[in-house]
Jmol script that loads the backbone (N, CA, C; Angstrom):
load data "model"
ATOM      1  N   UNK A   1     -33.324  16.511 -18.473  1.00  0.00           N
ATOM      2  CA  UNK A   1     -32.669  15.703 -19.486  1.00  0.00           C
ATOM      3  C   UNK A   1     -33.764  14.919 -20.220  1.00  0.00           C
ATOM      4  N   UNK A   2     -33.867  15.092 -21.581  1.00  0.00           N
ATOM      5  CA  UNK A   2     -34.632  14.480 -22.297  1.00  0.00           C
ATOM      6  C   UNK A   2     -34.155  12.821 -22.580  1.00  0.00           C
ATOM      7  N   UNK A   3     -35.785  12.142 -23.102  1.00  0.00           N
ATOM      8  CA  UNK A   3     -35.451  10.486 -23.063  1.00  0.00           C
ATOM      9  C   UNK A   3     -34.093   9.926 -23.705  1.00  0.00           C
ATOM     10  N   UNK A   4     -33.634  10.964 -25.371  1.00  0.00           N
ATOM     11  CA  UNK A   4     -32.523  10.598 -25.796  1.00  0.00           C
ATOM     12  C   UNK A   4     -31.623  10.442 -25.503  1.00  0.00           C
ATOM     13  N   UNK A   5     -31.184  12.160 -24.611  1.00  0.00           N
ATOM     14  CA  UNK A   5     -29.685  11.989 -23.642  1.00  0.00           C
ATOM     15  C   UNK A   5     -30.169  10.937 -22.579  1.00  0.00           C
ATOM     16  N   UNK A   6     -30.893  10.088 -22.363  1.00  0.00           N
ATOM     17  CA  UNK A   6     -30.876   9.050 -20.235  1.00  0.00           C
ATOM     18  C   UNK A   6     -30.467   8.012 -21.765  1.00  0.00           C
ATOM     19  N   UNK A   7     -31.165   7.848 -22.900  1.00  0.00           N
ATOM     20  CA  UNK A   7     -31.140   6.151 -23.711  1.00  0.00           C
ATOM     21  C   UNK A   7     -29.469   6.161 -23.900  1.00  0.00           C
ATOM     22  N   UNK A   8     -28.890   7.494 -24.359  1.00  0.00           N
ATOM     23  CA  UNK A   8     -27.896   7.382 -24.479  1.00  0.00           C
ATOM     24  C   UNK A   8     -26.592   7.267 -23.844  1.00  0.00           C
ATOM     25  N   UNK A   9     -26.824   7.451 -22.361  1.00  0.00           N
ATOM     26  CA  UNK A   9     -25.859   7.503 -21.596  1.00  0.00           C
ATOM     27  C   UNK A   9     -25.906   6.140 -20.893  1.00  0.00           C
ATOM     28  N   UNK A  10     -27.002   5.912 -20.972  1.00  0.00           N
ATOM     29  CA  UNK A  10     -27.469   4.073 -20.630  1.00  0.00           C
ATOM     30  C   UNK A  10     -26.604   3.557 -21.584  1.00  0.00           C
ATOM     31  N   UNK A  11     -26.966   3.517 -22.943  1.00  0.00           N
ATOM     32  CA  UNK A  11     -26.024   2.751 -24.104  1.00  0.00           C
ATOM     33  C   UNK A  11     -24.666   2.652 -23.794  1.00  0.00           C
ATOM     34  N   UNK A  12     -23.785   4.484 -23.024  1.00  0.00           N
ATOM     35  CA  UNK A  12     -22.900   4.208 -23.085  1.00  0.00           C
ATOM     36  C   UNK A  12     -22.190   3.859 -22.102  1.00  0.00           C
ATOM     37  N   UNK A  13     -22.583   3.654 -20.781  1.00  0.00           N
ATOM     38  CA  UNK A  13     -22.561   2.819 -19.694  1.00  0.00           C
ATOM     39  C   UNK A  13     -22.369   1.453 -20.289  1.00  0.00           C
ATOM     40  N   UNK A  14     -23.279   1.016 -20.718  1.00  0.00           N
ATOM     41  CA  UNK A  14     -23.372  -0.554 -21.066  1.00  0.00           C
ATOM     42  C   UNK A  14     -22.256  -0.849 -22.236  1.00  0.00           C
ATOM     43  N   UNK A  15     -21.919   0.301 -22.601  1.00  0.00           N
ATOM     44  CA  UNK A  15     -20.532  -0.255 -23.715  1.00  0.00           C
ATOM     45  C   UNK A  15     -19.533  -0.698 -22.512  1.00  0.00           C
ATOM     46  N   UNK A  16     -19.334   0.646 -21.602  1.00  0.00           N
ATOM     47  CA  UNK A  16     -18.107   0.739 -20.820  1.00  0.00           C
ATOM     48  C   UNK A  16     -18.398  -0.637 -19.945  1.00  0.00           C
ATOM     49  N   UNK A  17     -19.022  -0.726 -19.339  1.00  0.00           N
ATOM     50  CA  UNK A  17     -19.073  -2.113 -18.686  1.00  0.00           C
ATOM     51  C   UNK A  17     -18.935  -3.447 -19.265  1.00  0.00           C
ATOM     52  N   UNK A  18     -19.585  -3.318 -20.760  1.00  0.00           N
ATOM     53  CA  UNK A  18     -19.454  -4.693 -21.597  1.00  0.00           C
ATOM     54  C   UNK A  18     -17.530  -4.459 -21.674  1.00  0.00           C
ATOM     55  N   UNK A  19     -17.047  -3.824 -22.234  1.00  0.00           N
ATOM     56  CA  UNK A  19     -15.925  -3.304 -22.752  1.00  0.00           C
ATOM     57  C   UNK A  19     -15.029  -3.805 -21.439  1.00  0.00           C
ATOM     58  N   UNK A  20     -15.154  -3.937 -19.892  1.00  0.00           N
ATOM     59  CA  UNK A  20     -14.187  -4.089 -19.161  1.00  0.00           C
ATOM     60  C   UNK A  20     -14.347  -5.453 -18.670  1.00  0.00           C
ATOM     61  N   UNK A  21     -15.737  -6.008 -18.727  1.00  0.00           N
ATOM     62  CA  UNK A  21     -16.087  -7.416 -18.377  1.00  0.00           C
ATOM     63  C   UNK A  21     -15.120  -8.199 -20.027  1.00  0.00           C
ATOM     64  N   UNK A  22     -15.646  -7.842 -21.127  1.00  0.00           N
ATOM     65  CA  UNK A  22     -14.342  -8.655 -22.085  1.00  0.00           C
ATOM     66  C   UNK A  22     -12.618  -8.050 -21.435  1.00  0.00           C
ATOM     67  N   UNK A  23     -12.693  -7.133 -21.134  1.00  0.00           N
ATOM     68  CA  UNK A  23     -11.178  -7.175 -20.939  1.00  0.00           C
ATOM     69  C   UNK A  23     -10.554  -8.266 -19.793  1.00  0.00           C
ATOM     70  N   UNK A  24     -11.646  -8.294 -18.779  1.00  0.00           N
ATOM     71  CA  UNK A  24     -11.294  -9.115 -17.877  1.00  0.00           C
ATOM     72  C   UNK A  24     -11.045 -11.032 -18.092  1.00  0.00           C
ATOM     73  N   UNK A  25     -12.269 -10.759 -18.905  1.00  0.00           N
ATOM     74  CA  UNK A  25     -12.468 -12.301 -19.682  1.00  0.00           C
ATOM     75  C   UNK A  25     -11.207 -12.413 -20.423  1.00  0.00           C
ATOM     76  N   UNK A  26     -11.015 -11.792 -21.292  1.00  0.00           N
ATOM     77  CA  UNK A  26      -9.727 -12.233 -21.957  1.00  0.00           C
ATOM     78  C   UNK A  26      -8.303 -12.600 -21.393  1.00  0.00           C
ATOM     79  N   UNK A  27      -7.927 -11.790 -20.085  1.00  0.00           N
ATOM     80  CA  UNK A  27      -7.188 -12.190 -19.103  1.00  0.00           C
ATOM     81  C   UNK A  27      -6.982 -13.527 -18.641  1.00  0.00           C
ATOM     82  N   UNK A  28      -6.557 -14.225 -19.026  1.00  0.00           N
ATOM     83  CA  UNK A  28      -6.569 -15.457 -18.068  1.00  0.00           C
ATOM     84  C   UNK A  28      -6.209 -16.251 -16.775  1.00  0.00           C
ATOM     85  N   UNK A  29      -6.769 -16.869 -16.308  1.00  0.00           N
ATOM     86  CA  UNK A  29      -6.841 -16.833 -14.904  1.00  0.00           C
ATOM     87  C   UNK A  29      -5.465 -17.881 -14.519  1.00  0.00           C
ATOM     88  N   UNK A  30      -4.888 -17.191 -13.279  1.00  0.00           N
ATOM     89  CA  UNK A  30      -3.563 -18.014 -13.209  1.00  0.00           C
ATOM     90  C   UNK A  30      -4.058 -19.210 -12.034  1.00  0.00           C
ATOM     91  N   UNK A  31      -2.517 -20.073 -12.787  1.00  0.00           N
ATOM     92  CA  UNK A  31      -3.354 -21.694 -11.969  1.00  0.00           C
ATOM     93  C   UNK A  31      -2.429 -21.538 -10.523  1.00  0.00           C
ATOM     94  N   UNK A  32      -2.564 -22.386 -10.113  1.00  0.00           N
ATOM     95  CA  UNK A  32      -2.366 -22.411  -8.629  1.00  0.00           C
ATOM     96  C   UNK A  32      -0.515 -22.838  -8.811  1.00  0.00           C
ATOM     97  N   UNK A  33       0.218 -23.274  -9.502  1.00  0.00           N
ATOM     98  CA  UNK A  33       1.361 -22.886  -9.179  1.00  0.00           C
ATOM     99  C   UNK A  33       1.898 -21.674  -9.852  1.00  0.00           C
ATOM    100  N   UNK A  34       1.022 -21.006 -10.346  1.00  0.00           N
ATOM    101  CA  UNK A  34       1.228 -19.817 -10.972  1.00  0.00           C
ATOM    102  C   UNK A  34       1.277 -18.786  -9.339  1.00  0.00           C
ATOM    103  N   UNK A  35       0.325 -18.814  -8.839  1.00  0.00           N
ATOM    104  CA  UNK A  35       0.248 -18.268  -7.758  1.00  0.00           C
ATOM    105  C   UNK A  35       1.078 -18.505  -6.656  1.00  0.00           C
ATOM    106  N   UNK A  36       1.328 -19.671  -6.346  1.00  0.00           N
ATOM    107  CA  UNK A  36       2.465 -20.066  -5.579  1.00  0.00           C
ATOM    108  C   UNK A  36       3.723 -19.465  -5.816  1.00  0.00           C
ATOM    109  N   UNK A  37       4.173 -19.602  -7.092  1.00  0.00           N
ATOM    110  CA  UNK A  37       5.413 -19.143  -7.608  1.00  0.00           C
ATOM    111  C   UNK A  37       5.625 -17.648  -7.630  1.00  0.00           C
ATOM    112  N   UNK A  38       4.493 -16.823  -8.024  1.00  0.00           N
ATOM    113  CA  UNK A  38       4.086 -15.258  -7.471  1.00  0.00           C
ATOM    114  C   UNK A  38       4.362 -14.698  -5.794  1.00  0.00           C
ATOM    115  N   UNK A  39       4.035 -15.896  -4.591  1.00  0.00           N
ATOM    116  CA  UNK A  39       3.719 -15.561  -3.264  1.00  0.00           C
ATOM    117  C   UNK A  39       4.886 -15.728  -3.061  1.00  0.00           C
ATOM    118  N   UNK A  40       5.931 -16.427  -3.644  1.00  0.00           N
ATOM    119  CA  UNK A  40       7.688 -16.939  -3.449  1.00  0.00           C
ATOM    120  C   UNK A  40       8.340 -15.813  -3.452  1.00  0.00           C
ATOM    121  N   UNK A  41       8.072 -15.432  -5.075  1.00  0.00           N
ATOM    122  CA  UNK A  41       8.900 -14.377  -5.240  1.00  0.00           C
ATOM    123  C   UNK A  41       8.541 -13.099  -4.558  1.00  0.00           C
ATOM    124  N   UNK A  42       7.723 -12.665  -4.380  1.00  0.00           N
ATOM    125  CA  UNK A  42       7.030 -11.879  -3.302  1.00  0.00           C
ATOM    126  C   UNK A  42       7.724 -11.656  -1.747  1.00  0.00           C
ATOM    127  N   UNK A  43       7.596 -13.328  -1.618  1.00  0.00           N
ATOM    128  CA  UNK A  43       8.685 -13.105   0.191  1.00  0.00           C
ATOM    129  C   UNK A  43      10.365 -13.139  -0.370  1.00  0.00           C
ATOM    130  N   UNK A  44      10.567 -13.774  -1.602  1.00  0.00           N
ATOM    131  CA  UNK A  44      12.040 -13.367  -1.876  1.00  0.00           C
ATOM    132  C   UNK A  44      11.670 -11.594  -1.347  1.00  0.00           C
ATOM    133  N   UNK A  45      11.668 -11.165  -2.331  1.00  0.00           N
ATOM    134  CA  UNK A  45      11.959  -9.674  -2.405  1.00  0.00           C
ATOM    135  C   UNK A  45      11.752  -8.669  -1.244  1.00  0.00           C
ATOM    136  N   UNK A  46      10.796  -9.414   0.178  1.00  0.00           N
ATOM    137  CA  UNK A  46      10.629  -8.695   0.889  1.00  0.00           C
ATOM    138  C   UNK A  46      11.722  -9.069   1.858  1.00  0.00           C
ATOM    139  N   UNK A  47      12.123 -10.581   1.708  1.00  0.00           N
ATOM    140  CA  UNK A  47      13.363 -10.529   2.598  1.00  0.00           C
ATOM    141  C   UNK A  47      14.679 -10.302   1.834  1.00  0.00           C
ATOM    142  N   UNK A  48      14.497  -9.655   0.842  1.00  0.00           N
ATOM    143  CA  UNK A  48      16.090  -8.923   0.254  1.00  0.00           C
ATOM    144  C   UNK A  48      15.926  -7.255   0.535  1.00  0.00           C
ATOM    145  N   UNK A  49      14.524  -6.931   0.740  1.00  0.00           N
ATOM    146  CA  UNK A  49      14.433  -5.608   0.998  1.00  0.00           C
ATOM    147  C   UNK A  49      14.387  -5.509   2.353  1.00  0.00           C
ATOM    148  N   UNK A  50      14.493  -6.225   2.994  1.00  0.00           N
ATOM    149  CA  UNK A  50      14.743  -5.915   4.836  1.00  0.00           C
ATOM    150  C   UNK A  50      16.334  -6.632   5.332  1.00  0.00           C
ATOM    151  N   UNK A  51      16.969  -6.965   4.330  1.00  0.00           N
ATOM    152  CA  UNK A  51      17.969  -7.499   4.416  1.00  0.00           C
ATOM    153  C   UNK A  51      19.258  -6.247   4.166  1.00  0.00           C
ATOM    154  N   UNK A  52      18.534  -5.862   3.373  1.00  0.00           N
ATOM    155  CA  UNK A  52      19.462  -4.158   2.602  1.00  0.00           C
ATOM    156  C   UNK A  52      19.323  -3.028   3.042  1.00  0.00           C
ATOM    157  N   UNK A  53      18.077  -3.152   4.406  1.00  0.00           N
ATOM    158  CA  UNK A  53      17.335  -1.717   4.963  1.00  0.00           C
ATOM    159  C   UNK A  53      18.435  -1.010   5.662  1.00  0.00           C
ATOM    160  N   UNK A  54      18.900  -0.200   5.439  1.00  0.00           N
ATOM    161  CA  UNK A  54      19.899   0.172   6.487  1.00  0.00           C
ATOM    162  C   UNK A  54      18.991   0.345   8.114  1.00  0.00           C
ATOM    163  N   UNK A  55      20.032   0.205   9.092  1.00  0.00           N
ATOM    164  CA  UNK A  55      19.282  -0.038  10.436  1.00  0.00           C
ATOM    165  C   UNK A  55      19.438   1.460  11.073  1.00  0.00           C
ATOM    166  N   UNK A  56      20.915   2.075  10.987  1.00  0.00           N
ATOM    167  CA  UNK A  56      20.918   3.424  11.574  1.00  0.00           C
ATOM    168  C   UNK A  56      21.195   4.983  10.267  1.00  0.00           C
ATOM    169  N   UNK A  57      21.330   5.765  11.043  1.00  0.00           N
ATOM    170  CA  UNK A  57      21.479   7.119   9.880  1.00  0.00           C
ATOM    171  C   UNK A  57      22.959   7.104   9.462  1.00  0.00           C
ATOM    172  N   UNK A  58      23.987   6.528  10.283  1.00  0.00           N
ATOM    173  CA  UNK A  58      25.385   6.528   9.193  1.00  0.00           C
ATOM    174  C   UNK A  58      24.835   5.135   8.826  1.00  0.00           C
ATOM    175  N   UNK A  59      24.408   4.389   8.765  1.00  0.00           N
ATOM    176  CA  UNK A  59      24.637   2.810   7.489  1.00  0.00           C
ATOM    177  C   UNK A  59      23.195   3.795   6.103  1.00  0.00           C
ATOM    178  N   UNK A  60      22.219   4.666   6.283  1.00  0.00           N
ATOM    179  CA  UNK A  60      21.322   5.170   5.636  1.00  0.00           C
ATOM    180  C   UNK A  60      22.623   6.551   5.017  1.00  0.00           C
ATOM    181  N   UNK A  61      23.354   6.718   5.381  1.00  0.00           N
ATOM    182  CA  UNK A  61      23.890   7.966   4.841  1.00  0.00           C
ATOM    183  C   UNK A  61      24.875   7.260   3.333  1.00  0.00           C
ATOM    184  N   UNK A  62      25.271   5.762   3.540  1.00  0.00           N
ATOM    185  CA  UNK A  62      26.063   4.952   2.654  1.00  0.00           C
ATOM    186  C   UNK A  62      25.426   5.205   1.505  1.00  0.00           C
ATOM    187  N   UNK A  63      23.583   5.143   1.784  1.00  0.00           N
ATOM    188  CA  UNK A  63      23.293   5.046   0.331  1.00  0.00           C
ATOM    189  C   UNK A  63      22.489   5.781  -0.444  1.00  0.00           C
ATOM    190  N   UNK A  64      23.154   7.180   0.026  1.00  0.00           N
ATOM    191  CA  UNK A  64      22.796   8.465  -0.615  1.00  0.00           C
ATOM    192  C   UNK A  64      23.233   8.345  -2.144  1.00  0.00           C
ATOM    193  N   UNK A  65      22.368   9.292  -2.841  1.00  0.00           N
ATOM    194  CA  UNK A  65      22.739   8.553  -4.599  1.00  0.00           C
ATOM    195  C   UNK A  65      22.042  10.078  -4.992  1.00  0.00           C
ATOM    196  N   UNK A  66      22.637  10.748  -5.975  1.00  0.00           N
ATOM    197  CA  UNK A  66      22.454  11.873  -6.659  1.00  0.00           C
ATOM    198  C   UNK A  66      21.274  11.841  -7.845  1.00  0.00           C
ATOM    199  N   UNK A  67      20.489  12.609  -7.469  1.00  0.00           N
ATOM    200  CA  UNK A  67      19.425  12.462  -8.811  1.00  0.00           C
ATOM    201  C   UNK A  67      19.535  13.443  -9.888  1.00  0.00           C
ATOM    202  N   UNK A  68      18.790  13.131 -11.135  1.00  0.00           N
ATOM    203  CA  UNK A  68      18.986  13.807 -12.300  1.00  0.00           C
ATOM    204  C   UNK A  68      19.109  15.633 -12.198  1.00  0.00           C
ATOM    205  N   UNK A  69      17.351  15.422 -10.957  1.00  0.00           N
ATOM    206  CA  UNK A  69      17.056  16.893 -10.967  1.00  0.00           C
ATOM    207  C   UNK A  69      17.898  17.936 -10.321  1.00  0.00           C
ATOM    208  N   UNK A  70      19.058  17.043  -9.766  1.00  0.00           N
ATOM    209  CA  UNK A  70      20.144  17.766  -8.855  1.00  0.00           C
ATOM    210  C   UNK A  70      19.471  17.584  -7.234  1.00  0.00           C
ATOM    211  N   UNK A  71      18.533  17.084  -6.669  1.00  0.00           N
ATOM    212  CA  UNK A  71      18.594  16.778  -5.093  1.00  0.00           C
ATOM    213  C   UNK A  71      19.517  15.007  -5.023  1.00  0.00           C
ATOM    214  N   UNK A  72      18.813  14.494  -4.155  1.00  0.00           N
ATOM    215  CA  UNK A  72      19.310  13.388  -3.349  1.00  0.00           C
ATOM    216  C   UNK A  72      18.070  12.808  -2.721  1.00  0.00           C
ATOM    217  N   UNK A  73      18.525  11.366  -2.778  1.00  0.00           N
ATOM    218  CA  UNK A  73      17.715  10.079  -2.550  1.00  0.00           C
ATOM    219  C   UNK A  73      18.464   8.832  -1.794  1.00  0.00           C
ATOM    220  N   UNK A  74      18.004   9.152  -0.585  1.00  0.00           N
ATOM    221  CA  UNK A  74      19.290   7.368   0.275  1.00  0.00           C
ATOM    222  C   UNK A  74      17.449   6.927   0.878  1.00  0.00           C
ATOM    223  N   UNK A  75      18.041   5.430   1.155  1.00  0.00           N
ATOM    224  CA  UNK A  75      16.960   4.627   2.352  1.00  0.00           C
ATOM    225  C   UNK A  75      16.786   5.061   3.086  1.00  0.00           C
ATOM    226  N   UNK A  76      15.782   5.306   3.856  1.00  0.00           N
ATOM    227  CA  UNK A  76      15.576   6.004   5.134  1.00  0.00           C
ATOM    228  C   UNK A  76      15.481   4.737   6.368  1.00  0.00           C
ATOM    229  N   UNK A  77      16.753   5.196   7.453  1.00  0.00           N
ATOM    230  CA  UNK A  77      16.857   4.164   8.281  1.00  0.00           C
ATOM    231  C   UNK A  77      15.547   3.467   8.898  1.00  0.00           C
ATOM    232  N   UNK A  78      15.763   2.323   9.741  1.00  0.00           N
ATOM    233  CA  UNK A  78      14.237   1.545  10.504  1.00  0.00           C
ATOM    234  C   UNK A  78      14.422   2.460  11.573  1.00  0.00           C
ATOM    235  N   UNK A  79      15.542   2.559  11.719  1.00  0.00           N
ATOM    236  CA  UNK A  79      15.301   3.193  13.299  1.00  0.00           C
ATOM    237  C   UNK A  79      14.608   4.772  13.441  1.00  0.00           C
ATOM    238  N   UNK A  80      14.430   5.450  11.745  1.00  0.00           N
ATOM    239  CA  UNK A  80      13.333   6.224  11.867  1.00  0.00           C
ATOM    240  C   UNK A  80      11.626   6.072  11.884  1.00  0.00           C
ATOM    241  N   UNK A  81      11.565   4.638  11.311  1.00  0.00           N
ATOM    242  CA  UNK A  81      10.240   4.197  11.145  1.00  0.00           C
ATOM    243  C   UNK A  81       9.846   4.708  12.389  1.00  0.00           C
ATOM    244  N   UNK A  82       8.234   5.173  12.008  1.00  0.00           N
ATOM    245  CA  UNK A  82       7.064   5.274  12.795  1.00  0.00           C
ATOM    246  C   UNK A  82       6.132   3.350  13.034  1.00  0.00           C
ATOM    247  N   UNK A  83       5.344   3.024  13.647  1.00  0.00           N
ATOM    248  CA  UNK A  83       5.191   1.826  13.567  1.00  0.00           C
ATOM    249  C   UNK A  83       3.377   2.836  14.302  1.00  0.00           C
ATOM    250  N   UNK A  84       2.146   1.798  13.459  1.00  0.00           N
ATOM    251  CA  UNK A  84       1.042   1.997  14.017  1.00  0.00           C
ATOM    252  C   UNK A  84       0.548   0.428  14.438  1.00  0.00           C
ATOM    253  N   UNK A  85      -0.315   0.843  15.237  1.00  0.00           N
ATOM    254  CA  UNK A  85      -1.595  -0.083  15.493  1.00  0.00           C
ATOM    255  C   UNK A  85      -2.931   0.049  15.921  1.00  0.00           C
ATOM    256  N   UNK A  86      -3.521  -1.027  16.060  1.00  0.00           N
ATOM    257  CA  UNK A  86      -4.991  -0.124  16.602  1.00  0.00           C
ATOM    258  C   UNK A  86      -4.992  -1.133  17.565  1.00  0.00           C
ATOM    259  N   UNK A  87      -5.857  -0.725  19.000  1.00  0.00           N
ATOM    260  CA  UNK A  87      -6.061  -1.273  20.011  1.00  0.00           C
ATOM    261  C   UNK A  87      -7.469  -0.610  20.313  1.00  0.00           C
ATOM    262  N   UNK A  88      -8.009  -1.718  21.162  1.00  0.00           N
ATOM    263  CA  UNK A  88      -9.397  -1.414  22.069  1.00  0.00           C
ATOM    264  C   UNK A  88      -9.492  -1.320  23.278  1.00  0.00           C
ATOM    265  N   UNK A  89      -9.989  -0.237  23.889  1.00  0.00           N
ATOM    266  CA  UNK A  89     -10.323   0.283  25.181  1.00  0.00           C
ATOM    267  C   UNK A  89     -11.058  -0.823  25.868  1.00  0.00           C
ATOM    268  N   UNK A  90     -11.441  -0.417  27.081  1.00  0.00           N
ATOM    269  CA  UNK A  90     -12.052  -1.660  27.952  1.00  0.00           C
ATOM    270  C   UNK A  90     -13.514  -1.335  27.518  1.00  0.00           C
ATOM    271  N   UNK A  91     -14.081  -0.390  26.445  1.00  0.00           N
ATOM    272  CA  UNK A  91     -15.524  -0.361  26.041  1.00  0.00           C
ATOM    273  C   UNK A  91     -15.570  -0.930  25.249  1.00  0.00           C
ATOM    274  N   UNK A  92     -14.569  -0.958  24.442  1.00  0.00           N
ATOM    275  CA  UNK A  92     -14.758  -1.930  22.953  1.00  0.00           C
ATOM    276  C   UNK A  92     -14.154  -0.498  21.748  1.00  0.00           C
ATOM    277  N   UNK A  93     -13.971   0.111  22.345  1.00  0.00           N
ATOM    278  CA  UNK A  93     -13.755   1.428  21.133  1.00  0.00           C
ATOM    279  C   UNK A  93     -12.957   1.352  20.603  1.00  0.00           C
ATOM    280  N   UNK A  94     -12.269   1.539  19.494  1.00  0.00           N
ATOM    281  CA  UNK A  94     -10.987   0.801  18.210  1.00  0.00           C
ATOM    282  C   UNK A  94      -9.855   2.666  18.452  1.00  0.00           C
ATOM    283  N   UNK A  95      -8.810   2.515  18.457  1.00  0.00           N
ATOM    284  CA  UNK A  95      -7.963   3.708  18.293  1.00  0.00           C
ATOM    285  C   UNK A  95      -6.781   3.981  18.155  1.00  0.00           C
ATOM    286  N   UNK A  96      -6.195   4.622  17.648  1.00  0.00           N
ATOM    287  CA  UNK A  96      -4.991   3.921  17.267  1.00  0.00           C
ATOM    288  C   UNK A  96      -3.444   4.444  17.618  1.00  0.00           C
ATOM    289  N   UNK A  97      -2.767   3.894  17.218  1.00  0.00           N
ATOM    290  CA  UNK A  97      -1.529   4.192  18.639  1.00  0.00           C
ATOM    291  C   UNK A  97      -0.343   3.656  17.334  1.00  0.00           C
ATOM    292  N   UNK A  98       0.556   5.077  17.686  1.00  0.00           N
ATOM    293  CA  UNK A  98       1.613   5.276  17.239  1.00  0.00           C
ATOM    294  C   UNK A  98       3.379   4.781  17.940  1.00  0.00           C
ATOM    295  N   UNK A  99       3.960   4.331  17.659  1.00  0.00           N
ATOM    296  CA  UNK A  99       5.234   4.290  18.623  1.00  0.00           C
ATOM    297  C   UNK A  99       6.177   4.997  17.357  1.00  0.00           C
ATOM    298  N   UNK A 100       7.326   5.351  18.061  1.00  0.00           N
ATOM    299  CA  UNK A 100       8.327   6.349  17.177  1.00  0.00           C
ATOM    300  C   UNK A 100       9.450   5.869  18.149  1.00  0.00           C
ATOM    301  N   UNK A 101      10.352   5.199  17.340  1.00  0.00           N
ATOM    302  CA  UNK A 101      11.522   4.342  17.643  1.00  0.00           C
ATOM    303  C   UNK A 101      11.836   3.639  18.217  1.00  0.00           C
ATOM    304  N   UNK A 102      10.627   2.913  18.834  1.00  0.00           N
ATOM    305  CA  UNK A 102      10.302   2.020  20.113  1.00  0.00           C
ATOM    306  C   UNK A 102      10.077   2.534  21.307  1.00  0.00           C
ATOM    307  N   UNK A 103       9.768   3.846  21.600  1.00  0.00           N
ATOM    308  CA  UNK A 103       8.823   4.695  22.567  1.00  0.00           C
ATOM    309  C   UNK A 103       7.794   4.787  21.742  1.00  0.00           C
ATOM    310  N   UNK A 104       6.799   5.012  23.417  1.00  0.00           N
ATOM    311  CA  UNK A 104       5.232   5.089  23.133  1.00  0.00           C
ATOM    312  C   UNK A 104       4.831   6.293  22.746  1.00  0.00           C
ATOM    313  N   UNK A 105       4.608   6.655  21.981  1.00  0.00           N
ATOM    314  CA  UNK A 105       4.224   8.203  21.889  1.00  0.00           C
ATOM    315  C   UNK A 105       2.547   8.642  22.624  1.00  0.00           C
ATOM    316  N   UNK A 106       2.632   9.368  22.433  1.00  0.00           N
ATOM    317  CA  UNK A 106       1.141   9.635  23.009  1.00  0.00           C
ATOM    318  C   UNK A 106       0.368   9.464  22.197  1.00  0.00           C
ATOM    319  N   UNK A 107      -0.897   8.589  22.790  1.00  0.00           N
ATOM    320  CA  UNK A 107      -2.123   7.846  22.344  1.00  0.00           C
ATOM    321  C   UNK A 107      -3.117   9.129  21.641  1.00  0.00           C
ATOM    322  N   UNK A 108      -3.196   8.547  20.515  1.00  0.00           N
ATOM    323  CA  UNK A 108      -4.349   9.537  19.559  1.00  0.00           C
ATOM    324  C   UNK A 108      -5.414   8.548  19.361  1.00  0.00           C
ATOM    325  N   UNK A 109      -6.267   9.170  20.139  1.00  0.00           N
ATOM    326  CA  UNK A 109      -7.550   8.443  20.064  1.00  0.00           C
ATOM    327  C   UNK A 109      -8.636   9.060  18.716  1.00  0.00           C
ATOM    328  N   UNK A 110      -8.762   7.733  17.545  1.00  0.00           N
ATOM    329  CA  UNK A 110      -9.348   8.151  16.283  1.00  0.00           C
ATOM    330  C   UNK A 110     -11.180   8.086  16.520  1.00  0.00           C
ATOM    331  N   UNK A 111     -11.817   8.602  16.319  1.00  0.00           N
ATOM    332  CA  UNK A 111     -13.096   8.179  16.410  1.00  0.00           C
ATOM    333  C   UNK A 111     -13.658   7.212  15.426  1.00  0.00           C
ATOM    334  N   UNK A 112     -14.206   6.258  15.916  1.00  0.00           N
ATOM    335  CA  UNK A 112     -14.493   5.216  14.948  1.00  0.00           C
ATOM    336  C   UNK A 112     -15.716   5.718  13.926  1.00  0.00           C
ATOM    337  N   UNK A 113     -15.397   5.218  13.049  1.00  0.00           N
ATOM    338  CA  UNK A 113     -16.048   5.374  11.864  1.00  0.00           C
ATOM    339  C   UNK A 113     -17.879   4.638  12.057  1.00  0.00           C
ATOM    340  N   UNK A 114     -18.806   4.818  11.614  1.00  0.00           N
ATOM    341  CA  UNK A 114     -19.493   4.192  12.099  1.00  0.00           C
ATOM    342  C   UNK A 114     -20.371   4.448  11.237  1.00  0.00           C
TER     343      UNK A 114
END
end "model"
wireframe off; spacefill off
backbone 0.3
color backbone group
């Protein structure tokens, strides 16, 4: 690659970066009951969406609803949720562990990233 194409792709790097640092600048920064009032409505909505979850497959079958493309769309009950976590061995090793409906399923040990 000759000096013109590196000057020029430099130039246009430095547009794209000038170009997203003003976009950001122009944004203005929210004040602290701006944020408060954001974290509210936030736990509103998560406790109206665990409030409405259906719990089994007939209360999940109530809210089956027909889509345009011709299939179907309901909530999928909690009591299908999968639930993860990660836990550490007595070496210190990180891995992570699945339960499926409140049984333990069998431990899948992930190799840590490192």
């Amino acid at each position: 690659m000759n000096h013109k194409a590196r000057a020029l792709w430099l130039v246009a790097g430095l547009a794209v970066a000038g170009a997203a640092f003003v976009a950001q600048a122009a944004k203005p920064s929210t004040t602290p009951q701006q944020r408060k009032a954001a974290v509210e409505t936030i736990k509103r909505n998560h406790k109206q969406f665990n409030a409405t979850q259906p719990r089994t497959i007939a209360q999940a079958n109530a809210t089956k609803a027909p889509l345009a493309a011709g299939g179907g769309a309901m909530r999928a009950p909690t009591e299908l949720w999968n639930h993860l976590a990660v836990q550490r061995d007595a070496q210190g090793t990180a891995y992570q562990v699945e339960t499926t409906n409140g049984a333990q399923a069998p431990v899948l040990r992930e190799e840590q990233a490192k």
